[in-house]
C-alpha positions as CSV (number, residue, x, y, z in Angstrom):
1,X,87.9,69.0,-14.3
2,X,85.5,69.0,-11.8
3,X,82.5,66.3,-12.6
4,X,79.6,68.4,-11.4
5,X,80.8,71.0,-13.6
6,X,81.0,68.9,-16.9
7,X,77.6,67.2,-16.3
8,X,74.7,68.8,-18.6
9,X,71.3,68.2,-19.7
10,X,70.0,67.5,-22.9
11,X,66.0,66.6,-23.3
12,X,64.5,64.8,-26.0
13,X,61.1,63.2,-27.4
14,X,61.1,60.8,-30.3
15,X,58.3,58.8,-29.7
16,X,58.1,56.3,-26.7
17,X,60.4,57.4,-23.9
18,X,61.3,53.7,-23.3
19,X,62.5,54.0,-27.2
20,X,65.2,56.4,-26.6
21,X,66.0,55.9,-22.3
22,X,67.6,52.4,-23.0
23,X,70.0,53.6,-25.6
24,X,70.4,56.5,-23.9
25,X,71.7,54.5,-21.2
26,X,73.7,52.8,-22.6
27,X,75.9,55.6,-24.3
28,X,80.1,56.1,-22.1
29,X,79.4,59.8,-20.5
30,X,75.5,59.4,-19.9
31,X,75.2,59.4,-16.3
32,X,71.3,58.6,-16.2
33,X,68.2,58.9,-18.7
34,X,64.4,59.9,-16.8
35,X,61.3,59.3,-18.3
36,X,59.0,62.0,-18.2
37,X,57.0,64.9,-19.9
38,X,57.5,68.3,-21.1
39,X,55.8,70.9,-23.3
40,X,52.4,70.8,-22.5
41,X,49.4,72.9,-20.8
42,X,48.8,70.9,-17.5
43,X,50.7,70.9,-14.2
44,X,52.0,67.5,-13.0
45,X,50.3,65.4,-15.8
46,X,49.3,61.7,-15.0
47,X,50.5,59.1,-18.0
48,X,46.8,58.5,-18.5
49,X,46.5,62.4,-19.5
50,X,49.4,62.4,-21.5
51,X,47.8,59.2,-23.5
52,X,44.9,60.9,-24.1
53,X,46.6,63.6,-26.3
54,X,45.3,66.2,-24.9
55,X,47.6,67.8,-23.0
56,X,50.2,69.4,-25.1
57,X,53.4,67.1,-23.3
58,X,55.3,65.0,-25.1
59,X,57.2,62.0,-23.5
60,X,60.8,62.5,-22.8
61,X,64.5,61.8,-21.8
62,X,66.1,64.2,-19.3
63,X,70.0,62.9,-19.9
64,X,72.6,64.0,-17.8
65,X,75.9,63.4,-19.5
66,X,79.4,64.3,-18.9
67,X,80.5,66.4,-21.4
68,X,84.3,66.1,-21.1
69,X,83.2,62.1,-22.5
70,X,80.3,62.6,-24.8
71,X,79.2,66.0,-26.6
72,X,75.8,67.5,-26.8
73,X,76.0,66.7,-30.7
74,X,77.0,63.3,-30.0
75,X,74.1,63.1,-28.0
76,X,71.9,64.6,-30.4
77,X,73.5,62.2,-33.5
78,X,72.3,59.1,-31.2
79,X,69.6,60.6,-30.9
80,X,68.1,61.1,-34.7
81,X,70.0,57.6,-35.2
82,X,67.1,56.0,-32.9
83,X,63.7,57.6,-34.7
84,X,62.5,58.8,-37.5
85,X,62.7,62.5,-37.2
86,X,60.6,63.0,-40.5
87,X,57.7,61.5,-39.1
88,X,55.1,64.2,-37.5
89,X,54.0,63.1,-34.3
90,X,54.3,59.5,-34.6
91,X,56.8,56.7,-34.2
92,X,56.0,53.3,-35.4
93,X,52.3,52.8,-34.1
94,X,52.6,55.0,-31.3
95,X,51.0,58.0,-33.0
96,X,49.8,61.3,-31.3
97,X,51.6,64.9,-30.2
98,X,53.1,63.5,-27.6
99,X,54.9,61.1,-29.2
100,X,56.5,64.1,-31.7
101,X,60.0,64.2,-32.1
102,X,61.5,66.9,-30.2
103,X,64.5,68.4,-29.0
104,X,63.9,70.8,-25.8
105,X,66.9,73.3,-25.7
106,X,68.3,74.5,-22.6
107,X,70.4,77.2,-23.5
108,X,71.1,78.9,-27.4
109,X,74.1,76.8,-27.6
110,X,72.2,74.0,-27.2
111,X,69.4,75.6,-30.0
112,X,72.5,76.5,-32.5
113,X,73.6,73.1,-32.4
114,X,70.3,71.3,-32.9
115,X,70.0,74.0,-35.7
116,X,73.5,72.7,-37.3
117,X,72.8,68.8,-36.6
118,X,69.2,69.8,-38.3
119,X,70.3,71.3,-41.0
120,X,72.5,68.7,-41.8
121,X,70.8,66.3,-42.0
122,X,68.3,68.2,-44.2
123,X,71.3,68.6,-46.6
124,X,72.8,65.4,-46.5
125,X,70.0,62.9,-48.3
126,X,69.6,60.4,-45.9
127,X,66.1,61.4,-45.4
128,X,63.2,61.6,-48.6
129,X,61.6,64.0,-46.3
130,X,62.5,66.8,-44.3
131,X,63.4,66.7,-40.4
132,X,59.8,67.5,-38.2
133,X,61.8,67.6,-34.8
134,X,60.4,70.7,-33.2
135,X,63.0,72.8,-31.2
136,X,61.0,74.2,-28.1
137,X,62.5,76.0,-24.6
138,X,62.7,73.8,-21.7
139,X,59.9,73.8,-20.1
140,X,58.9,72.1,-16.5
141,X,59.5,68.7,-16.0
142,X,57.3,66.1,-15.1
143,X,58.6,62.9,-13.8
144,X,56.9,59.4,-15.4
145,X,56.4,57.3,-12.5
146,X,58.3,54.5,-10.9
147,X,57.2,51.5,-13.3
148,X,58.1,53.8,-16.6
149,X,61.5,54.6,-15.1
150,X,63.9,51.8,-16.7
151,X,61.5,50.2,-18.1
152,X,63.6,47.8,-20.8
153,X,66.5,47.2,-18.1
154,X,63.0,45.7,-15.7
155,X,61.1,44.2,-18.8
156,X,63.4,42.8,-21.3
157,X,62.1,40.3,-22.8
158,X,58.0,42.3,-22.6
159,X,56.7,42.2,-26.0
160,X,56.8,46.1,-26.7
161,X,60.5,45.7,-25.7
162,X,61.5,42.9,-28.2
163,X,59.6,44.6,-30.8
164,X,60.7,48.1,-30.4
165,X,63.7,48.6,-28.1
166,X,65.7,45.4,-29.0
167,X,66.4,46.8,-32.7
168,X,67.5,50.0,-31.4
169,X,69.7,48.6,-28.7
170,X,71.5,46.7,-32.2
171,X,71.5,49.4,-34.6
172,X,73.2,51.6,-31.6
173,X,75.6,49.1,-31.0
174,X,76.2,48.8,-34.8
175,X,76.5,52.5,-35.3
176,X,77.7,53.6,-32.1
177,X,80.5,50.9,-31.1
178,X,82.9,53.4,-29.6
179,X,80.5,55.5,-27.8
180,X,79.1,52.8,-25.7
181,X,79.9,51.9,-22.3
């Protein structure tokens, strides 16, 4: 199969950006995770706007996979492994809308199966609370800036990152084992 044909997109917000780009990374298919922001009411947002709240966007991972090597449910799997989808708008003390946990559909396939990986997780007790992750349309893109891009691969051993990446990287790797690269 042709590789530009099996790469796809999925987009994601569950808190930080940094949170979920460095697992993303590290996943066998994922061909790159971008920081950036979608869903708000402001073209081309600075990361001082989106701090402020007030602009709608939440931070996210753009993450092109291969899909002949790693599913969109897979993706999505990782992805409600890394946060706590029953939290509304917050992740650890990073609290605000555009931290909310979000998935941003491309397509209806891509809806139907955050539906299904919803609803299963709704059903299966893991949770005391229900799932808060908002599914929204794609919306335009924004780009984080340079020093945001990669940010725990540059800044490993930065506080934030020892603090709030590090366990992630571990409980990927512990749940995760055969899907990483």
């Amino acid at each position: 199969m042709n590789e530009t044909k099996s790469l796809q997109q999925a987009i994601v917000a569950g808190g930080c950006f940094w949170c979920i780009e460095a697992p993303m990374q590290r996943l066998n298919g994922v061909k790159s995770a971008l920081s950036g922001y979608m869903g708000g009411k402001i073209k081309d947002p600075s990361y001082q706007q989106i701090c402020s709240g007030t602009t709608g966007h939440a931070e996210v991972v753009v993450i092109t996979f291969d899909e002949t090597i790693i599913s969109y449910q897979q993706i999505l799997q990782v992805f409600f492994a890394l946060h706590d989808p029953t939290m509304l708008n917050q992740q650890g003390n990073d609290r605000g809308t555009q931290y909310r946990s979000a998935i941003f559909y491309k397509n209806e396939q891509q809806l139907n199966t955050a539906q299904l990986e919803i609803k299963k997780l709704n059903e299966s007790g893991e949770y005391d609370s229900a799932i808060v992750t908002t599914l929204e349309p794609e919306q335009d893109f924004f780009i984080a800036d340079e020093g945001h891009q990669n940010f725990y691969n540059k800044n490993p051993y930065q506080p934030y990152c020892q603090i709030m990446i590090a366990p992630k990287l571990a409980k990927l790797e512990y749940l995760f084992r055969d899907k990483m690269k």
